[in-house]
C-alpha positions in Angstrom: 10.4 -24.5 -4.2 9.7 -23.4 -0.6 7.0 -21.2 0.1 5.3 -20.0 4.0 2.1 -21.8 4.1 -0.7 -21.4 6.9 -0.9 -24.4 9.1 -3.2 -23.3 12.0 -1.7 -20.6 13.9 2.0 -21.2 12.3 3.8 -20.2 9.0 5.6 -22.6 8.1 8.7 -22.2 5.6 7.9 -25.5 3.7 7.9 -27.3 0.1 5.6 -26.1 -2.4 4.4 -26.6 -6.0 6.0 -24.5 -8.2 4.0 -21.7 -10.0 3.0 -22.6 -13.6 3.9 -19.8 -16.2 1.4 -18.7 -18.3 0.7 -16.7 -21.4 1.6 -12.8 -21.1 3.7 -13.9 -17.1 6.9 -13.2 -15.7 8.1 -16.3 -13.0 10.3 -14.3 -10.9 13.5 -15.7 -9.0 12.2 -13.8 -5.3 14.4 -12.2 -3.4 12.6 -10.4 -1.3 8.9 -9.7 0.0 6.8 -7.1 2.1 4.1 -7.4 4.7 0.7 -5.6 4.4 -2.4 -5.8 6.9 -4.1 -8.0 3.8 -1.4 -10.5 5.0 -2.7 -11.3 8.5 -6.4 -10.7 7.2 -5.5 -13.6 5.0 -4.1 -15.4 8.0 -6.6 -15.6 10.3 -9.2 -16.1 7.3 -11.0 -12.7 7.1 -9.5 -11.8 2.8 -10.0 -14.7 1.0 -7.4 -14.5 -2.1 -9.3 -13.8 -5.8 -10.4 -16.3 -7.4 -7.7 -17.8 -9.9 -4.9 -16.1 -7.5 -2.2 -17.8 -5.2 -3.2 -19.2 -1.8 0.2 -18.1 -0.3 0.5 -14.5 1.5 2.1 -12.0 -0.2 1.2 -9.0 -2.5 4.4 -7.9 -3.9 7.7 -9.0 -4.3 11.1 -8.2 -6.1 14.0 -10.4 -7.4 15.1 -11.3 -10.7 13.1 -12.5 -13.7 13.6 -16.4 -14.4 11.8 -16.8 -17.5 8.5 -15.2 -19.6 6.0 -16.5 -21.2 4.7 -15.9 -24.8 3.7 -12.5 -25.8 6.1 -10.8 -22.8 8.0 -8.0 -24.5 8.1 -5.7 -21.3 11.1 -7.4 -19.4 13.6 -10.0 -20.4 15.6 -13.0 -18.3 17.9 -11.6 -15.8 16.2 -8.2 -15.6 15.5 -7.1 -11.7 12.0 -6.7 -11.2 9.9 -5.9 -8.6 5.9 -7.0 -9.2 2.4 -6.3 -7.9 1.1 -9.8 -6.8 -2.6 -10.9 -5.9 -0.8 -13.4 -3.6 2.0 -15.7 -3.8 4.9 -13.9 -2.5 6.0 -15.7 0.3 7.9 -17.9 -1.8 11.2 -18.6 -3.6 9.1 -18.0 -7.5 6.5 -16.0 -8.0 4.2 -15.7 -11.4 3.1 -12.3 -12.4 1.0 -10.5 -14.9 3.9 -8.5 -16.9 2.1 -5.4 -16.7 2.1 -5.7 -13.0 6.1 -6.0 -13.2 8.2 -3.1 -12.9 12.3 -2.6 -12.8 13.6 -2.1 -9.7 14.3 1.4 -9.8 18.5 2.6 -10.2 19.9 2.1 -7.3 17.5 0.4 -4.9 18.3 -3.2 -3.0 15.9 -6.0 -3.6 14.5 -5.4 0.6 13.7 -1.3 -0.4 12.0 -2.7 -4.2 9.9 -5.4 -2.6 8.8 -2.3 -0.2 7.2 -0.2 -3.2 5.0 -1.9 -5.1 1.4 -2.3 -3.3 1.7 0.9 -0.9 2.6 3.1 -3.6 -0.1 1.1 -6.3 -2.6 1.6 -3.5 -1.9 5.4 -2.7 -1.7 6.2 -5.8 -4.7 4.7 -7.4 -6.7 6.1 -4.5 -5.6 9.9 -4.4 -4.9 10.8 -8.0 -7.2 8.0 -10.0 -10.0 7.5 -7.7 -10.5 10.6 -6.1 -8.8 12.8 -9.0 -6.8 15.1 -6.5 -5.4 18.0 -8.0 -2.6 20.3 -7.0 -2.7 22.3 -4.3 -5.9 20.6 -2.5 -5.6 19.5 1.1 -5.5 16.1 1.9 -5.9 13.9 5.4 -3.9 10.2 5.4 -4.9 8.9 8.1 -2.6 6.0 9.7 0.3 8.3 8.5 3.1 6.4 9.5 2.1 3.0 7.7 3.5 1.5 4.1 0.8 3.2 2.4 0.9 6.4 4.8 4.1 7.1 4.1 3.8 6.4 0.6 0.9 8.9 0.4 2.6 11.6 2.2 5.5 11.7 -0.7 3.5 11.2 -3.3 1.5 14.6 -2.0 5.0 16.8 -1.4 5.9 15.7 -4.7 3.2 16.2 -6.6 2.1 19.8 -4.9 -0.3 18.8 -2.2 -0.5 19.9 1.1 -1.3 16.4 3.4 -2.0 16.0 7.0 -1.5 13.1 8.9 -3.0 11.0 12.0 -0.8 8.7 13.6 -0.1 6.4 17.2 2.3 8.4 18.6 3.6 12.2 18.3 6.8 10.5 17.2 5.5 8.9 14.3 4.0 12.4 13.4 7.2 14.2 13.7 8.9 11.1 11.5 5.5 11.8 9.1 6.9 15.7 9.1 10.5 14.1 8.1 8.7 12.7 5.1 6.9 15.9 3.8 3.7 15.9 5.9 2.9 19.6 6.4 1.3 18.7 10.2 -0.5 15.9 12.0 -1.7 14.8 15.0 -1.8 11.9 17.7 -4.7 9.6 17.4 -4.8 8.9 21.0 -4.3 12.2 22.3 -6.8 14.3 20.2 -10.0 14.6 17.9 -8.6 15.4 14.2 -11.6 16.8 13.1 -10.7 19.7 15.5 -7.4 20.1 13.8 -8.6 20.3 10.6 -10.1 24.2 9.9 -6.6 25.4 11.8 -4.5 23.2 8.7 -6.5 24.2 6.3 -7.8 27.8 6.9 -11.2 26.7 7.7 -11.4 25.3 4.2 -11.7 21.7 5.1 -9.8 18.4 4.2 -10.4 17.9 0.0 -9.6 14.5 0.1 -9.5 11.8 2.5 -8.1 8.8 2.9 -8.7 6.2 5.3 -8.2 2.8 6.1 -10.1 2.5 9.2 -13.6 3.4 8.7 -15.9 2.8 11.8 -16.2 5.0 14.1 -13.8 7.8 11.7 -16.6 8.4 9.6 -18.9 10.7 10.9 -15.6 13.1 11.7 -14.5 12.3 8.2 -17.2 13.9 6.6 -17.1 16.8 9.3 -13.6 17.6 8.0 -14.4 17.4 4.1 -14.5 20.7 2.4 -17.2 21.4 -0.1 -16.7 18.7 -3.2 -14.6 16.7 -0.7 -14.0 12.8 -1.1 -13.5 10.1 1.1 -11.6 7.3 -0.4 -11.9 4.2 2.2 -9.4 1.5 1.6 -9.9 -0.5 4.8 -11.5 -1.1 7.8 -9.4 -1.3 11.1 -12.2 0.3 13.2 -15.2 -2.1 12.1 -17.6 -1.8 8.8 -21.1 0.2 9.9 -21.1 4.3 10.9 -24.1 6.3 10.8 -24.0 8.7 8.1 -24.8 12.7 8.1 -26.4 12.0 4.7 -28.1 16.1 5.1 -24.3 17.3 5.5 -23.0 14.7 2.3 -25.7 16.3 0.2 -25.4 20.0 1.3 -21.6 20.2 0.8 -21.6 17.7 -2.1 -19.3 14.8 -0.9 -18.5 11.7 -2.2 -17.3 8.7 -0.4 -14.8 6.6 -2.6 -14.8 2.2 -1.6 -11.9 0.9 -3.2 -9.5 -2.2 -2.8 -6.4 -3.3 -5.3 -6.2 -6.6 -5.1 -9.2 -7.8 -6.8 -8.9 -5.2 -9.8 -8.4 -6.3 -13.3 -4.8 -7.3 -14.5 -5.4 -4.6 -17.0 -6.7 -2.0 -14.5 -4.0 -2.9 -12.1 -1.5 -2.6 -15.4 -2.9 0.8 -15.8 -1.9 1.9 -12.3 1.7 0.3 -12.1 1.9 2.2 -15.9 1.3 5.1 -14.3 3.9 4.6 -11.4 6.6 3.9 -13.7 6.1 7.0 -15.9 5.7 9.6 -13.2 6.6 8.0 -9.8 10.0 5.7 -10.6 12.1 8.6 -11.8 11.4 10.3 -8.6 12.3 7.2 -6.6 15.8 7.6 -9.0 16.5 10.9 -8.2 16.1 9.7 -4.6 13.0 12.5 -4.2 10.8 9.5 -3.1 12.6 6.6 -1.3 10.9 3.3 0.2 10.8 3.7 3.7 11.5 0.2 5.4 11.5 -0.3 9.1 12.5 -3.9 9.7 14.2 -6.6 7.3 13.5 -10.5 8.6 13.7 -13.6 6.7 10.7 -15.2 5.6 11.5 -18.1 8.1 10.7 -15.9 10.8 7.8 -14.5 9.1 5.5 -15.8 11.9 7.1 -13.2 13.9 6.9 -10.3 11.7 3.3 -11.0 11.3 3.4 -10.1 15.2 5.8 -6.8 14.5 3.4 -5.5 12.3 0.4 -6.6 14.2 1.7 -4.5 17.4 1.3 -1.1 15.5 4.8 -0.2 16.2 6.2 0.1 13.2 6.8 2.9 10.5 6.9 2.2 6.9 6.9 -1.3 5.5 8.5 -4.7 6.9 10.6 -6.4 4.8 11.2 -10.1 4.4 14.3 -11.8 3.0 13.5 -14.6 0.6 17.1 -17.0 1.1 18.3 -18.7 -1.6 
């Protein structure tokens, strides 16, 4: 098979070894994959894959299922899947976990499948299974307008929570407001925390979630209501803030660290589970759609690294895996 593999600064669409299939695996014909920001950590050798896991980029992909191994009842040859990889998607096959394999949902392309599985795994672990939100509390996404930001924001209208957004540009925030953000702001342009008692009616911000960390912190716990919770999920802005431990203890807060990709198959199982049962009939009844901003082919992939590297996009970018 083909597969993109890291030589230097290039990507190179090259031959590969084919994945071996394994008890309680899918190996997956790809037809499609999606960039994340793990992708070009990966790259330039800052996210070392998990131990046991494929060297090649790419955390989720979506085709059709070549073959499974013993003990695989979930899907059957010929089904369209999309999975939830711990790498190994930038590539014609791809081996996954079956309880990290999912249907593409009734009436989605292979490009809008390969779109859903890690942002909405990630915003979904993190708001309702990390930090336990509950309807009707506030919440704050910050990056708004990226895969997992626009996730988040319709997994908040549809499940009842008001969410607020920061973004780059008061464009994005007005395309956040398309999806079912209830207000936002510009990044650039002003200091959220300021924002926050006007959204929320001086309550505060419930739940958090933020994937820049740094410098963000010390506002984040300004803007947390009384039981609040921070869930950080990355670090764009650097990995040491001072903390207002007086203000986490007076107000009871809780700050959430949380990544995906290393979870347990079964823990990561648990969380696709969970999308299938309450967020794929939404996706069906087109209440919650995949939001792609640019389709490529992996050849080129070298270049969407660069797209998505410019902060310019909204929503996911989407590689073509040719067959």
């Amino acid at each position: 098979m083909k597969a993109i593999q890291v030589e230097g600064q290039e990507l190179s669409w090259i031959d590969a070894p084919e994945p071996t299939l394994g008890v309680g695996e899918v190996l997956i014909a790809n037809k499609a994959t999606a960039l994340n920001r793990a992708d070009l950590a990966q790259r330039a050798g800052h996210y070392a894959p998990p131990q046991g896991a494929s060297s090649i980029l790419g955390l989720e992909c979506a085709g059709v299922v070549e073959e499974v191994g013993e003990g695989v009842a979930r899907v059957r040859e010929g089904d369209r899947v999309c999975a939830l990889l711990a790498g190994g998607g930038y590539a014609e096959k791809v081996v996954a976990p079956a309880g990290q394999v999912l249907p593409v949902p009734e009436g989605l392309s292979f490009h809008e499948a390969a779109a859903l599985p890690e942002v909405f795994a990630t915003a979904y672990l993190n708001l309702f299974m990390e930090a336990n939100l509950e309807p009707g509390e506030f919440v704050l996404l910050h990056a708004g307008a990226s895969g997992v930001g626009t996730a988040a924001i319709q997994l908040c209208a549809a499940f009842d929570n008001p969410c607020f957004v920061t973004a780059g540009s008061a464009e994005k925030v007005s395309r956040c407001a398309e999806l079912g953000a209830a207000d936002g702001c510009d990044r650039h342009t002003v200091r959220f925390a300021e924002e926050v008692p006007g959204w929320t009616a001086q309550h505060g911000m419930d739940v958090i979630l933020d994937p820049v960390g740094g410098g963000y912190f010390e506002s984040n716990v300004e803007s947390l209501a009384v039981d609040g919770r921070l869930v950080l999920i990355g670090l764009l802005d650097g990995s040491t803030s001072s903390i207002a431990l007086g203000a986490m203890m007076a107000r009871r807060l809780r700050v959430i660290g949380s990544t995906l990709r290393g979870r347990s198959i079964a823990a990561k199982s648990r969380v696709m589970d969970d999308l299938r049962e309450r967020v794929w009939p939404l996706i069906e009844t087109e209440q919650i759609k995949p939001v792609v901003d640019t389709i490529m082919s992996v050849t080129e992939a070298k270049e969407a690294h660069q797209l998505l590297s410019q902060d310019g996009t909204f929503g996911k970018v989407v590689l073509d895996i040719p067959q």
